[in-house]
N, C-alpha and C positions, 0 to 999 in steps of 0.2 A: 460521364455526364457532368460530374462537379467541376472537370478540367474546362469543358466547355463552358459551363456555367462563368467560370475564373475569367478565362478570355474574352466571355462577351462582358463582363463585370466591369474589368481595368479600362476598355475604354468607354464605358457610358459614363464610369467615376470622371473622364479626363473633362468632357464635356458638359456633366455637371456642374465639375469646379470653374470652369470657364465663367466669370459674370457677365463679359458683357453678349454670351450669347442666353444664357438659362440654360432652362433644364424642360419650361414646357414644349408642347408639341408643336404650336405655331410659331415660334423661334427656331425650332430645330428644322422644320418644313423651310423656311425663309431661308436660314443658313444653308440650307442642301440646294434650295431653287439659286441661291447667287453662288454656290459652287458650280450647279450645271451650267449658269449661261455663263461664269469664266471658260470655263473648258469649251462650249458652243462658240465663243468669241474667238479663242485660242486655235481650234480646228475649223473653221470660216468665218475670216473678218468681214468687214465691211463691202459691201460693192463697190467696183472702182468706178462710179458715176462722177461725169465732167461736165456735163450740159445744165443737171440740175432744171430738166425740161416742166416736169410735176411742179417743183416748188415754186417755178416760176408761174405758171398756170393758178396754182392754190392761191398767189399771191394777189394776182390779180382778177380771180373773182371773189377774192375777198375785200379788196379795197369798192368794186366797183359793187358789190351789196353795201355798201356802207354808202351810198348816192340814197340821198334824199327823196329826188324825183322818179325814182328806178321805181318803174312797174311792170312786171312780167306775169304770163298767165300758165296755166298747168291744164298739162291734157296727157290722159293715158290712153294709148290706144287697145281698142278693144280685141280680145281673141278670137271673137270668132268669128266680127266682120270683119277685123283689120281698119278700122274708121278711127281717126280720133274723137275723142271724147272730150270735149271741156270741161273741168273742175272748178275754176273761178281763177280768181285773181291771186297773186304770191306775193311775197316777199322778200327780192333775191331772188340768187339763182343756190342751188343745192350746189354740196360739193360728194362725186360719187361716193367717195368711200372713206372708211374713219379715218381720214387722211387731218393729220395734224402740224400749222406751222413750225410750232416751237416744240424742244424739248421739254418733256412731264418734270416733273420737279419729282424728286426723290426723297422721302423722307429718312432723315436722322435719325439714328434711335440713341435715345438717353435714358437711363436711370437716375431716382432720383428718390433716396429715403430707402436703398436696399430693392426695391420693389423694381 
């Protein structure tokens, strides 16, 4: 039991002493999440997309919600008639899904006073 105890010791000491990761749980979580998405990166990259069909689409019902005059209206059609249903008037058109032009920006981490 103390042998165990020894082995799990020496490396939770190693990662302790480490400063710029700490020692708390939500740094040690962080550090384990961007070890698994190296490794996820490393065992399936990227997709070999050439058309870049989506961004071109996202791009341009982006630009064209950005029209001044642009008025379009909303209608869900109903279950159980199958009838559309008007909603009223919109703003823009939707884009289906959490679909994003640009890359999310990535925060830095810095210490500053030991902390």
């Amino acid at each position: 039991m103390k042998r165990l105890l020894v082995l799990l010791a020496i490396p939770l000491a190693f990662v302790c002493a480490d400063t710029t990761r700490g020692c708390d749980a939500d740094s040690q979580v962080a550090y384990q999440q961007e070890q698994m998405m190296r490794e996820a990166n490393a065992q399936a990259s990227l997709p070999a997309i050439s058309n870049f069909q989506e961004k071109k689409i996202a791009k341009m019902v982006l630009e064209m919600r950005d029209q001044e005059n642009l008025a379009t209206w909303v209608y869900l059609v109903n279950q159980y008639t199958g009838r559309p249903v008007f909603l009223g008037r919109a703003l823009g058109f939707g884009i289906p899904y959490a679909a994003q032009y640009s890359s999310p920006t990535k925060p830095k981490w810095a210490t500053s006073g030991g902390t």
